[in-house]
N, C-alpha and C positions, 0 to 999 in steps of 0.2 A: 337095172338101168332104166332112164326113161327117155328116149328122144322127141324132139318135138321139128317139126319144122313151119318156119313164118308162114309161107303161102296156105296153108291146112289152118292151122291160128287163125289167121287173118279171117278166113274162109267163115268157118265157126263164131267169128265173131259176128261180121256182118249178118249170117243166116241166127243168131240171136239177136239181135235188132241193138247192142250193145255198144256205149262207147267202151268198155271193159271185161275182159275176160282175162278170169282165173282159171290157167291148165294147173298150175303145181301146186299143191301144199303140202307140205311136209310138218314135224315137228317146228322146227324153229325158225322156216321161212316159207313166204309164197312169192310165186311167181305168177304177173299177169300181161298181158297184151294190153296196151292203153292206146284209143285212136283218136287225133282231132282233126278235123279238115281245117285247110286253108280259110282265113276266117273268121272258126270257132272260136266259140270264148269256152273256156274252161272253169265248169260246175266245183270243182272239187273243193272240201273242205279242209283242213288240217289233219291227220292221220295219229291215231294212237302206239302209230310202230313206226322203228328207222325206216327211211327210202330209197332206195339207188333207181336212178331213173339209167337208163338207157336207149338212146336215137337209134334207132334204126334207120329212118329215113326221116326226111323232110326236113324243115328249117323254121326257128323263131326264135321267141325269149321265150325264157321265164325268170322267172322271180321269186325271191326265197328270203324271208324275212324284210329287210334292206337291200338286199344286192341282186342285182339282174344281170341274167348274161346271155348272149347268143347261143343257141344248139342245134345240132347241124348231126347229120349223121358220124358217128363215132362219137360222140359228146357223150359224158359219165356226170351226172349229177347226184350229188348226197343231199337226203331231207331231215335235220332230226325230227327227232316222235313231236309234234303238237307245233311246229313250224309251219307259219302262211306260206303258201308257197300258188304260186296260177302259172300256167304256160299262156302268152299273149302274143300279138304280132306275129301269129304263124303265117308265113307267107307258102308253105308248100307242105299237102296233108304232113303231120306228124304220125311215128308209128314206135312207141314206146315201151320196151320192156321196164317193168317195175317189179323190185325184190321186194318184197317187206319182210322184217326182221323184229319182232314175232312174227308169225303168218297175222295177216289182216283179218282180224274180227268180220 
């Protein structure tokens, strides 16, 4: 078994200077901690693996090919592999678990 808990993530992240940190990878998936503040514009490019995003905290949109939606803590979003996808209009830091399926190259 592996447990992990947010506030140590979280911690690990910041003392890497990172918006992104990978704890898990396994065979067929990875898991990472994603952060944007309130603000932020989000860098990221399209992904060569599925994506399950996960709110932990905070509030905004994002956007995924065509369609944008609100997400809020408890929000579950799916990315396919090579879909545009940006988190914008974050009005309160975001704090985002992300699967990928393969693990991320």
């Amino acid at each position: 078994m592996k447990s992990f808990r947010l506030d140590e993530l979280e911690a690990e992240r910041l003392a890497n200077d990172g918006a992104y940190l990978q704890f898990l990878r396994e065979r067929n998936m990875s898991v990472g901690l994603y952060a944007l503040d309130a603000g932020q514009s989000d860098p990221q490019q399209p992904h060569r693996q599925d994506e399950v995003y996960f709110v932990v905290s905070g509030r905004g949109s994002i956007t995924v090919g065509e369609e944008t939606t609100t997400v809020a803590r408890g929000s579950v979003v799916y990315v396919p592999a090579g879909e545009v996808h940006k988190f914008h209009h974050i009005t309160e830091d975001l704090r985002v678990l992300v699967v990928f399926s393969p693990p991320e190259a």
